[in-house]
Residue frames as qw, qx, qy, qz and C-alpha x, y, z in Angstrom:
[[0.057, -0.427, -0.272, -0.860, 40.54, 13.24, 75.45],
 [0.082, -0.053, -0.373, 0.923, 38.38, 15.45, 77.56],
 [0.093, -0.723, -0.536, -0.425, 35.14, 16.95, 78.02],
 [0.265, 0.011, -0.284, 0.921, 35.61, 20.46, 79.52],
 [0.073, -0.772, -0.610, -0.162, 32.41, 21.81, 80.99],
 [0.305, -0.195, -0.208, 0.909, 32.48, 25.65, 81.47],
 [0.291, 0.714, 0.304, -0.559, 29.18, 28.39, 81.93],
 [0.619, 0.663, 0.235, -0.351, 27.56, 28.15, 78.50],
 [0.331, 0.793, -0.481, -0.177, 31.02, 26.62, 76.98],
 [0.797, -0.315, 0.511, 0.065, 31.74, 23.09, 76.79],
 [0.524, 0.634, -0.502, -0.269, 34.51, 21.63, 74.22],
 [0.968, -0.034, -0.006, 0.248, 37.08, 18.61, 73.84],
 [0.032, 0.873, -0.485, -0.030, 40.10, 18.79, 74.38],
 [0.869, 0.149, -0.470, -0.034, 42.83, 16.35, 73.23],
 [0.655, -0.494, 0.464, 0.334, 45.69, 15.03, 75.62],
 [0.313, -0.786, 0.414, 0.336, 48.88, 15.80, 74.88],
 [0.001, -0.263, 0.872, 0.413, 50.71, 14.57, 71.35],
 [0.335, 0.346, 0.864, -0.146, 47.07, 13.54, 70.82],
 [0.224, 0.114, -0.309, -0.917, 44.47, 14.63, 68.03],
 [0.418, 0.323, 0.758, -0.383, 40.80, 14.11, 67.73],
 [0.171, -0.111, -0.813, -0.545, 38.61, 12.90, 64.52],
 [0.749, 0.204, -0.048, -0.629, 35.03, 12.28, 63.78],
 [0.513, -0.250, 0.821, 0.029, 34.85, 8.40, 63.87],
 [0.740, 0.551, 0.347, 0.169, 33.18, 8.19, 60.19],
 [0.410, 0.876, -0.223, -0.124, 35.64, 10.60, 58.76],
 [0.750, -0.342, 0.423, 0.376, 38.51, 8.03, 57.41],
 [0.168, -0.531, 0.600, 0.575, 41.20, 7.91, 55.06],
 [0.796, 0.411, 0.445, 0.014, 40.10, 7.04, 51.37],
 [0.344, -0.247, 0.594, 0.684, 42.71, 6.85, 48.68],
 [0.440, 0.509, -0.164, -0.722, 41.80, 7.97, 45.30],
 [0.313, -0.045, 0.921, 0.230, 40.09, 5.66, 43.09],
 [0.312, -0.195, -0.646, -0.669, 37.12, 5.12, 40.40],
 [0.617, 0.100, 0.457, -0.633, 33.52, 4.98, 41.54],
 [0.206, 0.122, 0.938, 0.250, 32.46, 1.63, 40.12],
 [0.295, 0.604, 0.636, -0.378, 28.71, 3.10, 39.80],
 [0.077, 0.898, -0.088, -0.424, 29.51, 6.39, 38.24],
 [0.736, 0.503, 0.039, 0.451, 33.12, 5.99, 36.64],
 [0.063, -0.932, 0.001, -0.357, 33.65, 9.04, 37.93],
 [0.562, 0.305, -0.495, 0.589, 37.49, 9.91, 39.85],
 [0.487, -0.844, -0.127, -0.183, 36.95, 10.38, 43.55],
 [0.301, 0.755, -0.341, 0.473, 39.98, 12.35, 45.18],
 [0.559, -0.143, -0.711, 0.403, 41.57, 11.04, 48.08],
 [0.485, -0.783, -0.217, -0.325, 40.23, 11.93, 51.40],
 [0.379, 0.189, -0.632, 0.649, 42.50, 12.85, 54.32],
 [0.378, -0.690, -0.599, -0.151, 40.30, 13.14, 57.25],
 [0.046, -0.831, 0.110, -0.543, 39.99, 16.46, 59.41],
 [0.653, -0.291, -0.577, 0.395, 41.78, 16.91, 62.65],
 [0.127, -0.769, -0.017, -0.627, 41.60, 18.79, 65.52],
 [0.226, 0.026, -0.742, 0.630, 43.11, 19.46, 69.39],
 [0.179, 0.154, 0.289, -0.928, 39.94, 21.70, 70.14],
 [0.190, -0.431, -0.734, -0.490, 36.10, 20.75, 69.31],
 [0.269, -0.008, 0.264, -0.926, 33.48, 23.09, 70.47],
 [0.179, -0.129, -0.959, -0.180, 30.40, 21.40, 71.51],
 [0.379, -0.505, -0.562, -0.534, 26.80, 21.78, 72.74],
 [0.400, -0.428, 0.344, -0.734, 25.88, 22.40, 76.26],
 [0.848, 0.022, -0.020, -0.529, 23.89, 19.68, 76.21],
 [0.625, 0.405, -0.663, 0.072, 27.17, 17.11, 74.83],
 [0.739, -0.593, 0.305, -0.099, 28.19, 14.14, 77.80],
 [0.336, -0.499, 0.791, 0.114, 30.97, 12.08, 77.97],
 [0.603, 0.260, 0.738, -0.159, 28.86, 9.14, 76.40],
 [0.660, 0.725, 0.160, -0.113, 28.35, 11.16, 73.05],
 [0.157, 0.893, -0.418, -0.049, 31.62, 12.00, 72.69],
 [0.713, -0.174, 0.665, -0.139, 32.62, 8.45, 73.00],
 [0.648, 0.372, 0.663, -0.044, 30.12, 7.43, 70.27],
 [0.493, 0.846, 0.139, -0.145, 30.80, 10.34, 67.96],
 [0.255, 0.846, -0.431, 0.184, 35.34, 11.08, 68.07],
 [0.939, 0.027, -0.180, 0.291, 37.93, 9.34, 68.10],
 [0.087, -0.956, 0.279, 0.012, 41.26, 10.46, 69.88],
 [0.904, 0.065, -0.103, 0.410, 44.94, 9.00, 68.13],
 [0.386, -0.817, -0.012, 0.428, 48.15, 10.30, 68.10],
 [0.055, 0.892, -0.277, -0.353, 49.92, 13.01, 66.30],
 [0.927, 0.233, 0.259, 0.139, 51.78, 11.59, 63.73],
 [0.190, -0.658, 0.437, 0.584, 55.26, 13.39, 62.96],
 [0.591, 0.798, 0.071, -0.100, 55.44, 14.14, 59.27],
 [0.589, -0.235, 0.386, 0.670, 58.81, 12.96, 57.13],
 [0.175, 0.847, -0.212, -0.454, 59.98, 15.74, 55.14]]
C-alpha cells in the first residue's frame, strides 16, 4: 500500500489484488457474551482499495493504524 500525497488530498491506495483494513477491525464469529448472555453477531471486518486521509497523515501512521492483505477470491 501507498500514501498518495496530492494539494489538499492525500489517501491510500492498495497495490494490486490487494485490500486494506483497520488493524483492530478483525474477524469475530458469533458467539455468547459471557458477561451479558447476550448473542453477539459475527463480525466481518470492513475493506477497502481507497482510504481518504488527513493532510496531516505520514507513512508512519498508516503503518501503525492499516493493514494491507490480499483479495481473497470468493467460492460460489
Amino acid at each position: 500500500m501507498k500514501l498518495i500525497k496530492e494539494e489538499k488530498l492525500y489517501k491510500i491506495v492498495a497495490e494490486e489484488n490487494k485490500q486494506i483494513r483497520d488493524k483492530n477491525d478483525i474477524y469475530e464469529p458469533e458467539h455468547i457474551d459471557e458477561e451479558t448472555g447476550e448473542l453477539i453477531p459475527e463480525h466481518i471486518p470492513y475493506y477497502s482499495t481507497i482510504i481518504y486521509v488527513p493532510t496531516n497523515f505520514t507513512e508512519e501512521l498508516m503503518n501503525e493504524l492499516y493493514v494491507e492483505e490480499d483479495i481473497e477470491e470468493k467460492e460460489e
